[in-house]
VOLOVO-979469 format. One record per residue: x, y, z of N, C-alpha, C, CB in turn; residue number from 1. Coordinates in steps of 0.1 Angstrom, whole numbers, plus 5000, padded with zeros to 4 digits. Glycine has a CB too. Layout:
BEGIN
((X; Y; Z); (X; Y; Z); (X; Y; Z); (X; Y; Z); NUM)
...
This chain:
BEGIN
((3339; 6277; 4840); (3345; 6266; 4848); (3346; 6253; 4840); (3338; 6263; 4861); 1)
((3358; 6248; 4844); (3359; 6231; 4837); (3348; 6223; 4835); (3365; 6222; 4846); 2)
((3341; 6224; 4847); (3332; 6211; 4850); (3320; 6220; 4845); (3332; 6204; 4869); 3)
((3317; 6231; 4843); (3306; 6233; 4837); (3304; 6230; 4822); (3303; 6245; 4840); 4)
((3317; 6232; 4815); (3323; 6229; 4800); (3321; 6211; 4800); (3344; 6236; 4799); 5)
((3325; 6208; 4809); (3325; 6193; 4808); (3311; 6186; 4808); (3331; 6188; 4820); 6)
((3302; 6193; 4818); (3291; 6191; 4820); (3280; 6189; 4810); (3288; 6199; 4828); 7)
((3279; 6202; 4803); (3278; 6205; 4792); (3279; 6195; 4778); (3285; 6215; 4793); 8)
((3290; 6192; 4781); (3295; 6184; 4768); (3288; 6169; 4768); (3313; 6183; 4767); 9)
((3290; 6167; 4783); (3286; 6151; 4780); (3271; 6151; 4785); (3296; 6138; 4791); 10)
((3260; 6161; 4787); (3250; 6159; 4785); (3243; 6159; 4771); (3246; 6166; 4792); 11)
((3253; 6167; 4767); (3253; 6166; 4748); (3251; 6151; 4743); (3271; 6171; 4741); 12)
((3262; 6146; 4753); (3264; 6129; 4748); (3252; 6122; 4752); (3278; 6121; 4756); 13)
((3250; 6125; 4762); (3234; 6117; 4771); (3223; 6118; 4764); (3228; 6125; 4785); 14)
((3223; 6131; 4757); (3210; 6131; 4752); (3208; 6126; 4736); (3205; 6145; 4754); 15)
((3222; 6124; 4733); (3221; 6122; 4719); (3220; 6105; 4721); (3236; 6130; 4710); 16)
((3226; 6100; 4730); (3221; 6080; 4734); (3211; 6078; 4735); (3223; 6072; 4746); 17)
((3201; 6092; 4748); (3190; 6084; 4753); (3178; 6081; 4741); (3183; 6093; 4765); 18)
((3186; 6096; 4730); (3174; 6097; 4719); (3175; 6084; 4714); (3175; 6110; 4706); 19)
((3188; 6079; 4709); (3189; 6065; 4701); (3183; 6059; 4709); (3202; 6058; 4698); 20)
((3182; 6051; 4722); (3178; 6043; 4727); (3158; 6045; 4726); (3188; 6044; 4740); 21)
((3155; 6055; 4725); (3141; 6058; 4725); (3136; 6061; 4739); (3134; 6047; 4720); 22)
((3147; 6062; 4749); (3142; 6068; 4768); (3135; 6085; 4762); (3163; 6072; 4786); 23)
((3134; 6083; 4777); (3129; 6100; 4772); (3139; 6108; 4772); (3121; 6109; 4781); 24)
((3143; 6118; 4763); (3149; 6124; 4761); (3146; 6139; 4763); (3151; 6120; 4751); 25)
((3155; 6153; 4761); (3151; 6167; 4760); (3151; 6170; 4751); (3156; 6175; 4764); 26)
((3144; 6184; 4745); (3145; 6185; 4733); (3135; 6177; 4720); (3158; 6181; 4733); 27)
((3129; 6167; 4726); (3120; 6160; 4718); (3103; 6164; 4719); (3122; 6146; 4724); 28)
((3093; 6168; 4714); (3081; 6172; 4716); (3074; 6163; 4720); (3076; 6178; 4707); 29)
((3063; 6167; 4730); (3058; 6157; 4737); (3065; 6146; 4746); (3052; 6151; 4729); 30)
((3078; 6152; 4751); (3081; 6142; 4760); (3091; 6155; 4771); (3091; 6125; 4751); 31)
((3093; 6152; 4782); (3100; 6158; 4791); (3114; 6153; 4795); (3092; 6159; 4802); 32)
((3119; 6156; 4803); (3133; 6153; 4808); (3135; 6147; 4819); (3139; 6164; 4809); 33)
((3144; 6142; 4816); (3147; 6127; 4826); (3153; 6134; 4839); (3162; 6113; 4818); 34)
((3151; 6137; 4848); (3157; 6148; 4856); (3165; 6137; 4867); (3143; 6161; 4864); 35)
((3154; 6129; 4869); (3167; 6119; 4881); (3179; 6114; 4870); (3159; 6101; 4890); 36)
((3182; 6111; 4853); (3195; 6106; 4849); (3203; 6119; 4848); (3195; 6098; 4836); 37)
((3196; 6129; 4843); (3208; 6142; 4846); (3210; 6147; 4855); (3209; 6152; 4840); 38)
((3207; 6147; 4868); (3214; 6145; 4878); (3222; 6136; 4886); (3208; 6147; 4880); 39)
((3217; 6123; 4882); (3231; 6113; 4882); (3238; 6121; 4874); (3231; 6097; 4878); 40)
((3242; 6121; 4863); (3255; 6126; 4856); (3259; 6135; 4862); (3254; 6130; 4844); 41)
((3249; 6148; 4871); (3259; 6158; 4872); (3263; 6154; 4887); (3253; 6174; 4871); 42)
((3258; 6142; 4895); (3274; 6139; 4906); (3282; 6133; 4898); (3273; 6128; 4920); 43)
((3282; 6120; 4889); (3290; 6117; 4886); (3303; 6125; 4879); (3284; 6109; 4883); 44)
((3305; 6134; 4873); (3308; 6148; 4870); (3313; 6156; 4882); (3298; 6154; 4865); 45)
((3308; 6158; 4887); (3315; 6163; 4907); (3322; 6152; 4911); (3300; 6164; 4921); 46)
((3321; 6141; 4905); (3332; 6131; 4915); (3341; 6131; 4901); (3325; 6110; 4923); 47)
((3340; 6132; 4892); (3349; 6136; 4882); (3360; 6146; 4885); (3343; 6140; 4871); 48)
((3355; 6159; 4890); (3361; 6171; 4887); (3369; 6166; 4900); (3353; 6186; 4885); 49)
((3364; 6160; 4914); (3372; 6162; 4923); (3389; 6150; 4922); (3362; 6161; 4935); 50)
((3380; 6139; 4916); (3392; 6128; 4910); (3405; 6139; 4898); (3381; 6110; 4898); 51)
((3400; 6149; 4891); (3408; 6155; 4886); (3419; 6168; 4892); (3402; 6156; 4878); 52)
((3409; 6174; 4906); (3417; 6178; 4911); (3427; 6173; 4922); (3413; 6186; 4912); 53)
((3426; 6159; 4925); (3434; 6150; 4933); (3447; 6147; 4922); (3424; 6136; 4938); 54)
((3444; 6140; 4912); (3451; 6140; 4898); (3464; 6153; 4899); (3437; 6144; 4883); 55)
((3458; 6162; 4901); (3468; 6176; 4897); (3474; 6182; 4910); (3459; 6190; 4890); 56)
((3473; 6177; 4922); (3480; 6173; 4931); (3489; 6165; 4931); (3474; 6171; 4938); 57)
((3486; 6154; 4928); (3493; 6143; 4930); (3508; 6142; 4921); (3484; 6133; 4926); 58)
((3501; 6147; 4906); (3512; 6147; 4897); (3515; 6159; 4894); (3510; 6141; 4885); 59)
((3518; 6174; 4906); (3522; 6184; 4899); (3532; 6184; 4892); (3523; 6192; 4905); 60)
((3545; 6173; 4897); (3562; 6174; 4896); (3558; 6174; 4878); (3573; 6156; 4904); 61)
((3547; 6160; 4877); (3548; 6157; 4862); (3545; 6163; 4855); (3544; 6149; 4857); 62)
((3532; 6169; 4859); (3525; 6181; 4849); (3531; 6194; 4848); (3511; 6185; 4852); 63)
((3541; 6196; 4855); (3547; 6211; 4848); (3560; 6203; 4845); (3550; 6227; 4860); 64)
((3566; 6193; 4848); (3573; 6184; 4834); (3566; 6186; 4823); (3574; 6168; 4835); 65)
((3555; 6184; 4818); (3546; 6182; 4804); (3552; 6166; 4803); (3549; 6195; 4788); 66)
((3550; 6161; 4813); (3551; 6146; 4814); (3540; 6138; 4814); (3556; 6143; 4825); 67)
((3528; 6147; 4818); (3514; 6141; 4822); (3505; 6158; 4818); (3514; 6134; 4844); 68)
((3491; 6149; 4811); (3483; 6160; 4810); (3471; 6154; 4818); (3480; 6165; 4794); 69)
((3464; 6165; 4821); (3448; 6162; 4831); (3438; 6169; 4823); (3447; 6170; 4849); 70)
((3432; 6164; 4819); (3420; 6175; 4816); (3406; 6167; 4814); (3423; 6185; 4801); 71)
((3394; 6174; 4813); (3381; 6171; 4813); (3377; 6177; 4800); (3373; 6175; 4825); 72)
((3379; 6160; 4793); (3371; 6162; 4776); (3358; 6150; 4776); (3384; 6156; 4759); 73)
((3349; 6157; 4764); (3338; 6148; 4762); (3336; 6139; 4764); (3334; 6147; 4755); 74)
((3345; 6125; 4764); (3343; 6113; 4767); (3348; 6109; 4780); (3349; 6106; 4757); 75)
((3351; 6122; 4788); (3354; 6120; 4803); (3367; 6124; 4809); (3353; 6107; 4806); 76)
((3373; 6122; 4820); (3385; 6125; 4824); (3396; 6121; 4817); (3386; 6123; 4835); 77)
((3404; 6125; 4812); (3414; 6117; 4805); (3431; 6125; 4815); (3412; 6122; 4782); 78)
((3438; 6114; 4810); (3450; 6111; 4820); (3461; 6107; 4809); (3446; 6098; 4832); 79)
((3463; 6117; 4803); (3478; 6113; 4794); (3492; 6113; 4799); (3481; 6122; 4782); 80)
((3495; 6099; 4794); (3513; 6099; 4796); (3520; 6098; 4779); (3519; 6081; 4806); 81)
((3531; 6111; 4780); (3541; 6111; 4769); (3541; 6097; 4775); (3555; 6122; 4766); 82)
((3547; 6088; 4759); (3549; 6071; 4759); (3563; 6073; 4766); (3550; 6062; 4743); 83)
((3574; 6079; 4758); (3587; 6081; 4766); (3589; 6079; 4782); (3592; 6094; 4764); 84)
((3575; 6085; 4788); (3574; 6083; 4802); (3573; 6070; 4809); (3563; 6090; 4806); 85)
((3565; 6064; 4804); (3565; 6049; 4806); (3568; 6038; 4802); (3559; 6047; 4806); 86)
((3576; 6039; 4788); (3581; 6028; 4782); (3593; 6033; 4774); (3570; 6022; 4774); 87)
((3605; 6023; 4770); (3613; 6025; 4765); (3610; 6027; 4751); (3620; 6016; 4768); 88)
((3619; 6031; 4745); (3616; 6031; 4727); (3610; 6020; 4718); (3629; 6033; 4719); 89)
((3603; 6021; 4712); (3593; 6005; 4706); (3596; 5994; 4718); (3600; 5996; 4686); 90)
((3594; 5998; 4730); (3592; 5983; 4741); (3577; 5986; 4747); (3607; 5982; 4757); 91)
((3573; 5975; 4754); (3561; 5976; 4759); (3559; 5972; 4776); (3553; 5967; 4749); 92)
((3572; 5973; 4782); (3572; 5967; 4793); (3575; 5984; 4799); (3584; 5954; 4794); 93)
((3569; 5980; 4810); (3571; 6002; 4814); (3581; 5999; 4825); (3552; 6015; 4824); 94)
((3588; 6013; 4822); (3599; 6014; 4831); (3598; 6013; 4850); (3603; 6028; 4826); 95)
((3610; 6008; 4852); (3606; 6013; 4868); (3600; 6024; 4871); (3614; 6013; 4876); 96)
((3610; 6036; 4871); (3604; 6049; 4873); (3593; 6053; 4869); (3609; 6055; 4870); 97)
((3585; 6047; 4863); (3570; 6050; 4854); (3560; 6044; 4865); (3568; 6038; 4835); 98)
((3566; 6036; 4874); (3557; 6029; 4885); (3552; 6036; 4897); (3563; 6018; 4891); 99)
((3560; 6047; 4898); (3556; 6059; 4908); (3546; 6063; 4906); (3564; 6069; 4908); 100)
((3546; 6073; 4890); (3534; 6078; 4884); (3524; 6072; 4884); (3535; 6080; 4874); 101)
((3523; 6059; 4881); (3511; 6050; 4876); (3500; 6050; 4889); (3517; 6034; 4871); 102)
((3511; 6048; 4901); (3505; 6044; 4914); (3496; 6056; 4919); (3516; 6039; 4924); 103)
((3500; 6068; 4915); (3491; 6082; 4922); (3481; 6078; 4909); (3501; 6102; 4922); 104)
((3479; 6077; 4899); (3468; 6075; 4891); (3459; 6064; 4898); (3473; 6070; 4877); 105)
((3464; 6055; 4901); (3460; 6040; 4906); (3455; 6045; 4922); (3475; 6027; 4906); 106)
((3457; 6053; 4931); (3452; 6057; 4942); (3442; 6064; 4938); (3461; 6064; 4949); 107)
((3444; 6074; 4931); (3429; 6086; 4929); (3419; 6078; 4925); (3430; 6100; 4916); 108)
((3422; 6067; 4916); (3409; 6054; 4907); (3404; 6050; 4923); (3420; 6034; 4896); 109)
((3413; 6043; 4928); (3402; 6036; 4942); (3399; 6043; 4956); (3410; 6022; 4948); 110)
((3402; 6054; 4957); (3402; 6062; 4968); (3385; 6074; 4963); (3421; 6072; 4969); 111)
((3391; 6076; 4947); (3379; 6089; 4945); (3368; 6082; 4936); (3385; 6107; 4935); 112)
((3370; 6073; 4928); (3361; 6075; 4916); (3367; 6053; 4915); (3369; 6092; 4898); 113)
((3359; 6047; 4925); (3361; 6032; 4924); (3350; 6024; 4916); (3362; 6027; 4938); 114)
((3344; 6031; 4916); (3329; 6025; 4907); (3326; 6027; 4895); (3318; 6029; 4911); 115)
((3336; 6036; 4888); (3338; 6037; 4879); (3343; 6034; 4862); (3338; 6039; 4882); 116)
((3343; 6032; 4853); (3348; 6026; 4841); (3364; 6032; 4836); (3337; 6029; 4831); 117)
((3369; 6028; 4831); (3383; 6029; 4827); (3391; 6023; 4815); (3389; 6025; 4837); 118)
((3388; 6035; 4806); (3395; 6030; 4794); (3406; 6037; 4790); (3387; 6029; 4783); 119)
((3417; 6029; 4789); (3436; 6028; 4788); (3436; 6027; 4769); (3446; 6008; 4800); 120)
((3439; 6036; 4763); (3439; 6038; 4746); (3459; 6040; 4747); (3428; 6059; 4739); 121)
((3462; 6034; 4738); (3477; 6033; 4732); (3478; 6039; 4721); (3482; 6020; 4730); 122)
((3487; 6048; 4716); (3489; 6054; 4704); (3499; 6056; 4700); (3485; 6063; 4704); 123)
((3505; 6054; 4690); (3517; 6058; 4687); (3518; 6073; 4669); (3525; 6041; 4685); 124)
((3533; 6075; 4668); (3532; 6083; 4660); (3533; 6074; 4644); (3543; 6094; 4663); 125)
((3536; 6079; 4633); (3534; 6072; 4622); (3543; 6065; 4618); (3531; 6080; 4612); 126)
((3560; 6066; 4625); (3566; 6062; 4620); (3568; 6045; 4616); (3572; 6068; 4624); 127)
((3569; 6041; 4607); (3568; 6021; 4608); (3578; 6016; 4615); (3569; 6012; 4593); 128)
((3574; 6003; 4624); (3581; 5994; 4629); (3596; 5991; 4618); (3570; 5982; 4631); 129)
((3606; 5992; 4623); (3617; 5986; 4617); (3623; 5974; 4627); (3628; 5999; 4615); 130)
((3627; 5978; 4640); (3638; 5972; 4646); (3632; 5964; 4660); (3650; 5985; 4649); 131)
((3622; 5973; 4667); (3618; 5968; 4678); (3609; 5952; 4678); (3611; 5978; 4683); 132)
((3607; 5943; 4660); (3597; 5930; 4667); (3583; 5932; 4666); (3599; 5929; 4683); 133)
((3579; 5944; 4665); (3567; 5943; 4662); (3560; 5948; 4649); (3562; 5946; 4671); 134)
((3550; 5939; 4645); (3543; 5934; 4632); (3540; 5949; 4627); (3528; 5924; 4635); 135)
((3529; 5955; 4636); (3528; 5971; 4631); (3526; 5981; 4642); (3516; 5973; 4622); 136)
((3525; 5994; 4643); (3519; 6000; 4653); (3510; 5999; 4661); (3517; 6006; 4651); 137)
((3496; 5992; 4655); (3488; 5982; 4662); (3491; 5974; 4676); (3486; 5974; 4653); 138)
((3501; 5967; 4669); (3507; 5964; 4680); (3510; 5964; 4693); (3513; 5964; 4678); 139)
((3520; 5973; 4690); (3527; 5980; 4697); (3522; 5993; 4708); (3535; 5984; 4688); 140)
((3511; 5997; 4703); (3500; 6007; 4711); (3493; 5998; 4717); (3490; 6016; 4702); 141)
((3487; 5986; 4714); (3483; 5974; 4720); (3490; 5969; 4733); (3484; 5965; 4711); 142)
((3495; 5966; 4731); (3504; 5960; 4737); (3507; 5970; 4750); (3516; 5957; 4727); 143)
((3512; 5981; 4754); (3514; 5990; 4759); (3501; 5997; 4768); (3520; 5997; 4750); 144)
((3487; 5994; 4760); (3480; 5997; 4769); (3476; 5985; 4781); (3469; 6002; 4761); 145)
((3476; 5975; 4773); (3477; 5964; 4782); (3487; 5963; 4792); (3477; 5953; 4776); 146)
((3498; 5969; 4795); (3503; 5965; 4804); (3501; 5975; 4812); (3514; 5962; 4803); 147)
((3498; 5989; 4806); (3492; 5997; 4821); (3478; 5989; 4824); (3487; 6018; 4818); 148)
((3469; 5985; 4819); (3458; 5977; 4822); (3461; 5966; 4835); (3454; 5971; 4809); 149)
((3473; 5957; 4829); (3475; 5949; 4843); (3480; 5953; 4856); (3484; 5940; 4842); 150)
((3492; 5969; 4853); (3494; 5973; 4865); (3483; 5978; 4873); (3504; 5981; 4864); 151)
((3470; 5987; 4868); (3460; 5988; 4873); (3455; 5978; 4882); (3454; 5989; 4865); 152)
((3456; 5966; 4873); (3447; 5952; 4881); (3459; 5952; 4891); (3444; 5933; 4872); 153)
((3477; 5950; 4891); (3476; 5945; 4906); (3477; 5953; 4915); (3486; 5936; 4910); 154)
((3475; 5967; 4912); (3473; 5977; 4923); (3456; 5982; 4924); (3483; 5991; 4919); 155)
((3451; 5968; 4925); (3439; 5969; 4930); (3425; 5974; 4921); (3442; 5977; 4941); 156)
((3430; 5981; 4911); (3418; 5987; 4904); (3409; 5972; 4897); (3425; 5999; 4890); 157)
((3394; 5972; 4901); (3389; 5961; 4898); (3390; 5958; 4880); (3374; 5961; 4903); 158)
((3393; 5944; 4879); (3395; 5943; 4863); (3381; 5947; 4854); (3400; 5926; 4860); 159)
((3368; 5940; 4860); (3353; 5943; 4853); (3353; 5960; 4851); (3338; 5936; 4863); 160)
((3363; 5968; 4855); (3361; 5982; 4852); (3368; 5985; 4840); (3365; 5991; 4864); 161)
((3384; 5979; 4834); (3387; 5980; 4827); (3391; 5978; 4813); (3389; 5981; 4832); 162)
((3390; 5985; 4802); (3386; 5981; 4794); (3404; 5990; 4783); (3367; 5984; 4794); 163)
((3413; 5979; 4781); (3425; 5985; 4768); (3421; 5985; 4752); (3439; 5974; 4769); 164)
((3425; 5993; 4745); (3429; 5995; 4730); (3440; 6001; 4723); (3420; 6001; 4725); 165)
((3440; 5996; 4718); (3456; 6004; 4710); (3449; 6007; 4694); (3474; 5989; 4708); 166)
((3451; 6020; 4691); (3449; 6026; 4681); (3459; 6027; 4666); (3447; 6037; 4687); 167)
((3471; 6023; 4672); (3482; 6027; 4664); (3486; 6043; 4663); (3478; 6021; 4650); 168)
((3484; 6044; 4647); (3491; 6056; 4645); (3477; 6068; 4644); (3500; 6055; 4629); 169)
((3464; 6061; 4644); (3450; 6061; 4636); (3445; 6074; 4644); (3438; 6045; 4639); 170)
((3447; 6079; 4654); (3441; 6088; 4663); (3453; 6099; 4669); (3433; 6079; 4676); 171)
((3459; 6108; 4660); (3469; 6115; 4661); (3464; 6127; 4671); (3474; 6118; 4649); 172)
((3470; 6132; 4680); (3466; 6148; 4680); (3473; 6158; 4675); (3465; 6152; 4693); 173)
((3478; 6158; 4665); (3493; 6169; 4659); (3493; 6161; 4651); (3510; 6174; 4669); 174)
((3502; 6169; 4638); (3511; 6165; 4630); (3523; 6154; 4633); (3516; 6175; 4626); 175)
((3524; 6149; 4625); (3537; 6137; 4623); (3551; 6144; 4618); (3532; 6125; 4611); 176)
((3546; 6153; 4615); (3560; 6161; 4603); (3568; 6169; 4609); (3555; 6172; 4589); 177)
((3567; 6166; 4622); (3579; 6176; 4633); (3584; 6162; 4646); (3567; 6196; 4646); 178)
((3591; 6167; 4652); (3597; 6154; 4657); (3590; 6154; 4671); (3614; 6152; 4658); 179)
((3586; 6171; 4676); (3576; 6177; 4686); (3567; 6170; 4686); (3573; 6190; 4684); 180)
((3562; 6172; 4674); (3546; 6164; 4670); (3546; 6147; 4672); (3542; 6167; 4653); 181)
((3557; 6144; 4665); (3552; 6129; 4670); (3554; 6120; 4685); (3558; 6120; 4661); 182)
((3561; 6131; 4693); (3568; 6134; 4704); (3549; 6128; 4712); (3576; 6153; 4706); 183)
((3543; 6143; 4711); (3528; 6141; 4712); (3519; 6133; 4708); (3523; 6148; 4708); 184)
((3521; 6127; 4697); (3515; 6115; 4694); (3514; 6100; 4699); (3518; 6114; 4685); 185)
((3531; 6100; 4703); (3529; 6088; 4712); (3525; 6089; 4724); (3539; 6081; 4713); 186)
((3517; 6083; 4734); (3509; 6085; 4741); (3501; 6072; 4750); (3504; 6092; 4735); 187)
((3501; 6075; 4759); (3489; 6064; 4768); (3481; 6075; 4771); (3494; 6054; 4782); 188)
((3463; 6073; 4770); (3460; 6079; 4777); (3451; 6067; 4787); (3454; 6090; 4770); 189)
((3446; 6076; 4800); (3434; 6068; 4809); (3425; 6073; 4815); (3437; 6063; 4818); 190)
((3418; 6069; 4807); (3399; 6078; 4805); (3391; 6074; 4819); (3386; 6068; 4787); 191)
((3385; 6081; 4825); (3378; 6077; 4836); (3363; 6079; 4831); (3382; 6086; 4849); 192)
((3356; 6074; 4830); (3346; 6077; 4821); (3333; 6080; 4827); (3345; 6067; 4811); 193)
((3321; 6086; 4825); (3309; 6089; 4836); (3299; 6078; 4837); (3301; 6102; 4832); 194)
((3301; 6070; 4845); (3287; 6059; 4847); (3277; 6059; 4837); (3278; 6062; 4859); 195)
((3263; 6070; 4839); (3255; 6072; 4836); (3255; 6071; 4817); (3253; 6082; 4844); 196)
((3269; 6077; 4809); (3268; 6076; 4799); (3272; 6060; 4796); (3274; 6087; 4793); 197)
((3278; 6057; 4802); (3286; 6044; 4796); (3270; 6035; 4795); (3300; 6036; 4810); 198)
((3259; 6037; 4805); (3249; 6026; 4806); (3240; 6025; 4796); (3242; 6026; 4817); 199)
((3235; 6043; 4788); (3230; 6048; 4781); (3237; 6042; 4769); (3231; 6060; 4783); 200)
((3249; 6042; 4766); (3255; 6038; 4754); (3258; 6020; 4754); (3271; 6047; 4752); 201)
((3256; 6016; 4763); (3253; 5999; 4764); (3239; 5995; 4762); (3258; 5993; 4778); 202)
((3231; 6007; 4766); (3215; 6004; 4762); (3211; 6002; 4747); (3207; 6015; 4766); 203)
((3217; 6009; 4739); (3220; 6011; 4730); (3222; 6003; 4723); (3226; 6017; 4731); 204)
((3235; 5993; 4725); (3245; 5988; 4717); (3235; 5972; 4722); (3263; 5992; 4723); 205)
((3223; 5972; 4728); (3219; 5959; 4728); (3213; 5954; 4715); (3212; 5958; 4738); 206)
């Protein structure tokens, strides 16, 4: 099952923080297992899987378009839009019709999974800026995540949850050398991410 693959993976992640952080960890001699944090994770993960099968309801039209992908990877739920879907060619302002989609995303956030973190990544393919105005891809993946970021905020998703980056060209999934491929490359994705690790990895980072 998904959520057991998922489960799996990001306790991977849990335990590899708690070790940095010095909590107790599994796997470590002389110490036992945190049983109340991995069990938070595994609701938080059940309210995952059910925010993703609301997700695939919501957007069937799009997902058998291959307009929108859903799936449950290591760093959490992720929610891709081909860029074409939501933004014009090197523009960063999203289309009307992109506001439909956004809003079933923006319902499943405050209805299933409101307490949760949310990070909006921009990407684009390799090719360089010529015509559209902006400096570099940086940019421009920038730029684009932030504005799904604001539509989030005025459809209610709290701002202290959200968190934009634009990658550029830097984080490909495919080749650049087919037009398919960079098709795939450009991209928004929107990470729903699991509580429990996010606090572990801020413990951390103090």
């Amino acid at each position: 099952m998904i959520i057991s693959r998922a489960y799996a993976m990001v306790v991977c992640v849990l335990v590899s923080v708690v070790a940095l952080s010095g909590c107790t960890v599994i796997f470590q001699k002389g110490r036992r297992i945190d049983v109340e944090k991995i069990s938070r994770l595994k609701n938080e993960l059940n309210e995952l899987e059910r925010a993703k099968k609301e997700l695939e309801d919501r957007l069937f039209k799009e997902i058998s378009d291959k307009q929108v992908k859903v799936e449950m990877l290591e760093k959490g739920l992720v929610i891709t839009f081909v860029a074409e879907v939501l933004f014009p060619s090197g523009k960063a302002d999203l289309k009307a019709d992109s506001l439909e989609k956004l809003a079933k995303v923006a319902g499943v956030i405050q209805n299933v999974v409101p307490d949760l973190n949310i990070g909006i990544e921009g990407h684009t393919d390799n090719e360089p800026i010529r015509h559209s105005g902006w400096k570099t891809n940086w940019e421009l993946s920038s730029a684009r995540a932030l504005s799904v970021l604001h539509y989030l905020i005025e459809n209610k998703t709290a701002p202290g949850h959200l968190a934009a980056t634009g990658y550029g060209e830097y984080r490909p999934v495919t080749g650049n050398d087919t037009k398919e491929g960079r098709e795939k490359n450009r991209r928004v994705e929107i990470i729903i991410l699991p509580r429990t690790v996010k606090a572990e990895a801020d413990s951390v980072n103090r």
